[in-house]
C-alpha positions as CSV (number, residue, x, y, z in Angstrom):
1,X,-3.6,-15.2,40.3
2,X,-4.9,-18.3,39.5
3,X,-7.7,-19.4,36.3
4,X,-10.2,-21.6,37.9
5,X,-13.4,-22.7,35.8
6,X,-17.1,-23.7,36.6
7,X,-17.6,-26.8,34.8
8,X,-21.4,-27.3,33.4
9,X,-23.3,-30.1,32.4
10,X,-26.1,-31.5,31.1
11,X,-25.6,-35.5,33.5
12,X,-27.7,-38.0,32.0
13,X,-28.3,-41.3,33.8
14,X,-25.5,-42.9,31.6
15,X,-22.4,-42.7,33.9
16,X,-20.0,-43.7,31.2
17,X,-21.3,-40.8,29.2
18,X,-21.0,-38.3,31.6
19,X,-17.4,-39.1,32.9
20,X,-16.2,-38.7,29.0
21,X,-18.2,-35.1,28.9
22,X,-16.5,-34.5,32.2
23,X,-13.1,-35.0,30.4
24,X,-13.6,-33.3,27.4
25,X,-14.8,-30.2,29.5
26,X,-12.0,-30.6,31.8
27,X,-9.2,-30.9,28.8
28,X,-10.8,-27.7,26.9
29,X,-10.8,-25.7,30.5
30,X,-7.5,-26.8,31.3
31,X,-6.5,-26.1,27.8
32,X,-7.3,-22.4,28.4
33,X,-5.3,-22.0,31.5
34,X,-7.3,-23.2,33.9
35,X,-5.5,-24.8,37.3
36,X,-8.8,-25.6,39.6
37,X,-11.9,-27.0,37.8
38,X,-15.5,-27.8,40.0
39,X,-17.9,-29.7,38.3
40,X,-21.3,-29.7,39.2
41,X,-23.3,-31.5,41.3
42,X,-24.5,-35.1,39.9
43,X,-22.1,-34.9,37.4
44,X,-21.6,-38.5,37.0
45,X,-25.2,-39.4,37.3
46,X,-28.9,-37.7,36.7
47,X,-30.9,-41.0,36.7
48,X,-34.5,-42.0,35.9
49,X,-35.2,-42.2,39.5
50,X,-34.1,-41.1,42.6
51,X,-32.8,-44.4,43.8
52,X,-30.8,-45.0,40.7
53,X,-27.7,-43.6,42.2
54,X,-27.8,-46.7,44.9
55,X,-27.1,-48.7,42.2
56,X,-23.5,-46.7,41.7
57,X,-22.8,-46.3,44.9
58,X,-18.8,-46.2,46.1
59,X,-17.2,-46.4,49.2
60,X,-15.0,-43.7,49.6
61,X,-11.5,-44.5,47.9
62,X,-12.8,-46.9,45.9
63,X,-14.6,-47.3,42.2
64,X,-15.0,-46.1,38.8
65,X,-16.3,-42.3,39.6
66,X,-13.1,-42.0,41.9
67,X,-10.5,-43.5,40.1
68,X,-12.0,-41.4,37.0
69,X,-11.3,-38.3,39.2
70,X,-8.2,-39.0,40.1
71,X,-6.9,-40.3,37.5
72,X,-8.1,-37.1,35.0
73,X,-6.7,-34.7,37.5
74,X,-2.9,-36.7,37.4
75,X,-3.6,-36.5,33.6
76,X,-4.0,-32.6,33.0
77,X,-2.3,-31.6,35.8
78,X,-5.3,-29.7,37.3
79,X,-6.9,-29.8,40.6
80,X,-10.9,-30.8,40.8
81,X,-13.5,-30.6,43.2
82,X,-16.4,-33.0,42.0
83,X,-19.6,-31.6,42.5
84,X,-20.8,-34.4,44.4
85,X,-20.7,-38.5,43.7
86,X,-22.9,-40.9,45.4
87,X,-20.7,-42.6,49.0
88,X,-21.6,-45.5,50.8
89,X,-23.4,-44.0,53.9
90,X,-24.6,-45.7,57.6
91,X,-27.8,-46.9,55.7
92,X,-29.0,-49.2,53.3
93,X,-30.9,-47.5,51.4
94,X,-29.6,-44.0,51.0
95,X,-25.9,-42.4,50.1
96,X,-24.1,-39.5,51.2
97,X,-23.6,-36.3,48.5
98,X,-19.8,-36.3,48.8
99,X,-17.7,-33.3,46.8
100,X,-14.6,-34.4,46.7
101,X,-11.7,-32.4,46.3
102,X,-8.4,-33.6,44.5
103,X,-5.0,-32.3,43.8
104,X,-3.0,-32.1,40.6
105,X,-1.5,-35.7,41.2
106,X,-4.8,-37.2,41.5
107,X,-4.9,-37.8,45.5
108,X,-8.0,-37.0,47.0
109,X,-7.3,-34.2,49.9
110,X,-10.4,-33.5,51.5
111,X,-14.9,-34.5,51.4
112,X,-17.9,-32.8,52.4
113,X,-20.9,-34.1,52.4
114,X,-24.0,-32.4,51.1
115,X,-25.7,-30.7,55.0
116,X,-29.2,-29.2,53.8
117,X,-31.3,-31.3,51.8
118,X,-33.6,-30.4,49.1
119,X,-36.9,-31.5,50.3
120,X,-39.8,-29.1,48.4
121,X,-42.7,-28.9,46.9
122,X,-41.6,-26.3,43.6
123,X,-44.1,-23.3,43.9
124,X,-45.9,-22.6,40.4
125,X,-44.8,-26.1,39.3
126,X,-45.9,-30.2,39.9
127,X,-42.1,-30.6,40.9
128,X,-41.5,-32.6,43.8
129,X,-37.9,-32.9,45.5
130,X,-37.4,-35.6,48.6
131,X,-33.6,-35.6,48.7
132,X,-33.7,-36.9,52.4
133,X,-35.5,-40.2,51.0
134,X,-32.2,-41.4,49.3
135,X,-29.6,-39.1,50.9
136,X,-28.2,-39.1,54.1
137,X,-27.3,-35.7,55.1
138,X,-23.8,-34.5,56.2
139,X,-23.0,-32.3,59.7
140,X,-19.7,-30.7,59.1
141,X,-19.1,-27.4,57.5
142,X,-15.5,-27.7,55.6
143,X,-13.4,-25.2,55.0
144,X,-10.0,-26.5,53.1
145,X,-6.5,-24.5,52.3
146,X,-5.3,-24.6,48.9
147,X,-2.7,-22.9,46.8
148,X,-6.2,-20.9,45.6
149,X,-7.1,-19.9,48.6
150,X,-9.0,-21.0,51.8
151,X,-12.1,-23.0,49.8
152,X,-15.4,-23.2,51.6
153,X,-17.2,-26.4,50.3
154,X,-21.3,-26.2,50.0
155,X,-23.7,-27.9,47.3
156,X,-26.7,-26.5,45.8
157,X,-29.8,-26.1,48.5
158,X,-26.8,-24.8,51.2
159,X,-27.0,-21.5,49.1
160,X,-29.7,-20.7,50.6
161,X,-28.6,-20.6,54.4
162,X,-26.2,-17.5,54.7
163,X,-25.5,-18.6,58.6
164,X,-23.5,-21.5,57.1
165,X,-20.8,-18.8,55.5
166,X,-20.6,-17.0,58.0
167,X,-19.5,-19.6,60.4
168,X,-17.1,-20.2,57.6
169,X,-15.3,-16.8,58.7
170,X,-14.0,-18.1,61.8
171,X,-11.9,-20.5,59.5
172,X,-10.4,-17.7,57.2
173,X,-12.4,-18.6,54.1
174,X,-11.9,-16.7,50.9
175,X,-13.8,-18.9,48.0
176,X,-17.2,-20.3,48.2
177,X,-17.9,-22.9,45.9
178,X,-21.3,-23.9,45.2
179,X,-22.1,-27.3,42.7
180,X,-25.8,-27.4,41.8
181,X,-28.2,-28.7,40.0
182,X,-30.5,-25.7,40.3
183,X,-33.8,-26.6,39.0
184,X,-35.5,-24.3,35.9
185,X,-37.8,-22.4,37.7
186,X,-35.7,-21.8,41.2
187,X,-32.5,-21.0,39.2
188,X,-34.7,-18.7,36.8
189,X,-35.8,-16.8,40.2
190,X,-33.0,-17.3,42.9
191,X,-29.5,-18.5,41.2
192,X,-28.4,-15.2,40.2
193,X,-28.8,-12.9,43.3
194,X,-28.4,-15.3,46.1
195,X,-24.7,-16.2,44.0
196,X,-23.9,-12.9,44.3
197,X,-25.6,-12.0,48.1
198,X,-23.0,-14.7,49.3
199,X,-20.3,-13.1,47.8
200,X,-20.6,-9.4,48.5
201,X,-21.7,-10.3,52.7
202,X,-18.7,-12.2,52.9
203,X,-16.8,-10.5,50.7
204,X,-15.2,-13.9,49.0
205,X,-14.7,-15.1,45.3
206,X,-17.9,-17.6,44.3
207,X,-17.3,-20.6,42.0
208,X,-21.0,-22.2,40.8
209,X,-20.9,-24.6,38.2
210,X,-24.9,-26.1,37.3
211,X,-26.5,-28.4,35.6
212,X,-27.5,-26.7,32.8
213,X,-30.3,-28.0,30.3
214,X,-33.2,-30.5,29.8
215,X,-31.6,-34.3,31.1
216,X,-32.9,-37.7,29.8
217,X,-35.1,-37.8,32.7
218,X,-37.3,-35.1,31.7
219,X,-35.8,-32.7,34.5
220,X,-34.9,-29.1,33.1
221,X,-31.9,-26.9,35.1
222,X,-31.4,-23.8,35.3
223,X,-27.5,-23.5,33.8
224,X,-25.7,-20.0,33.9
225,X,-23.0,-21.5,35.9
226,X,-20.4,-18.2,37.1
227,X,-17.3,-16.7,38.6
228,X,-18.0,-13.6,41.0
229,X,-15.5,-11.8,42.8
230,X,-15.8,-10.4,46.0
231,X,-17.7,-7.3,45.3
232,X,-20.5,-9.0,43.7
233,X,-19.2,-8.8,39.9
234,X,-20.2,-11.7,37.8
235,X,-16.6,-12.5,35.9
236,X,-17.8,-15.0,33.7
237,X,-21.0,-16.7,33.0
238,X,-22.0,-19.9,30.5
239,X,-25.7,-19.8,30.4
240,X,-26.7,-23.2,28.7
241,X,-25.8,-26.4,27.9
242,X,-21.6,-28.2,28.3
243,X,-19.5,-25.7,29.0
244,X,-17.8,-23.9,31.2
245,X,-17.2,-20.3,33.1
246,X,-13.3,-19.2,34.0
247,X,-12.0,-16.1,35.6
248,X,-9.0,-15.5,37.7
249,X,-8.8,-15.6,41.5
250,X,-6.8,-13.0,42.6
251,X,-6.2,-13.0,46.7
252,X,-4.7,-9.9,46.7
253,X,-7.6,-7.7,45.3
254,X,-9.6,-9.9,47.7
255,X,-7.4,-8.7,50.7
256,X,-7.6,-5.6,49.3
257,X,-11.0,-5.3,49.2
258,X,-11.7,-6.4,53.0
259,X,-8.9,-4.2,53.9
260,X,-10.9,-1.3,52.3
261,X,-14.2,-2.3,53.1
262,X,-14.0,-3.8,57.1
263,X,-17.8,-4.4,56.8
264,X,-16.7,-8.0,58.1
265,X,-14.7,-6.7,61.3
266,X,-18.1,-3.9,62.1
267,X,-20.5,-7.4,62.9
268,X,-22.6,-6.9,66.5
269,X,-24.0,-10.1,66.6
């Protein structure tokens, strides 16, 4: 068994600030036993404006948010998967949502790039989300071995396309891991159950660290970042504000489990 820990935030549009929150959350959850960490998506940076995050841009392998990453995961000895950092992408104006994932000598291993982008109109609410105007969307699904297990990458909006998980399957996947920044009134509705749908259909373990408060910018998240396991059991849970959820990830009751419970090997279509 391994501890792993959902990292939540509350990302200003203060990049500076936000990496030294990120590393006092990552030395308290490595300081309880923690050996994976995820922070949450836009962890280094919820700006004013959409467009802000041009202006901190990195190609990949390259600047302050990476060699922060890196160089915090060779310090505690931990392994991190960043929620997602702004990437040079094919145009001008926009970036790509990259989650990063680096081992406990700070070498970057593997990136996905955000896929489904959050492009809404909020229902009850004058919140209105154009992620495509800024962000370039990624095509590849990624499903990466670690000593933690098989880790199937997705951020925030991909919740909400089960299709995407299941194709996971094919590659052996046994942890879903899903960086947000779930808004207030969507988290308040959706967060919880569609956490816990993607867990118990595919019968994995789901790490979900959020954004969790009101930023600098006005926006409110929805928090309650959480640990399940594969039979739907929230593990741990930090509702609001910095913090973070932990629980252990334990393959062999997940094998167990599937063994048990074949529902994966009875699919017809």
């Amino acid at each position: 068994m391994n501890l792993c820990a959902a990292i939540q935030m509350v990302s200003s549009g203060n990049v500076a600030e936000n990496l030294a929150d990120a590393d006092k959350l990552i030395a308290a959850a490595t300081q309880a036993g923690a050996k994976l960490v995820v922070l949450p998506e836009n962890f280094p940076l919820m700006g004013e404006n959409v467009s802000d995050k041009l202006n901190h841009r990195e190609a990949e392998g390259h600047g302050p948010i990476q060699n922060f990453l890196a160089e915090t995961a060779q310090k505690y000895s931990v392994w991190i998967i960043a929620g997602t950092i702004p990437l040079i992408g094919d145009a001008d104006n926009k970036v790509r949502a990259a989650c990063l994932l680096y081992n406990d000598q700070g070498q970057q291993l593997a990136r996905y790039d955000k896929i489904h982008l959050f492009d809404v109109d909020v229902p009850g609410t004058t919140e209105v989300y154009r992620e495509s105007d800024s962000i370039e969307a990624g095509q590849t699904p990624l499903v990466f071995e670690t000593p933690f297990g098989k880790i199937g990458f997705a951020v925030c909006y991909d919740l909400r396309f089960p299709e995407m998980f299941r194709a996971m399957h094919a590659q052996g996947v046994e942890i879903l891991i899903f960086p947000a920044a779930f808004t207030a009134q969507t988290g308040a509705a959706h967060w919880e159950v569609l956490l816990r749908a993607r867990a118990i259909e595919n019968l994995c373990y789901v790490i979900a660290p959020n954004q969790g408060g009101t930023h600098s910018n006005g926006r409110q998240t929805f928090g309650h970042s959480m640990i399940i396991d594969p039979w739907g059991q929230i593990l741990d849970c930090h509702k609001s504000g910095l913090g973070f959820a932990s629980a252990n990830i334990d393959l062999d009751k997940l094998h167990n489990i599937r063994l048990k419970f074949p529902v994966l090997q009875h699919r017809r279509f």
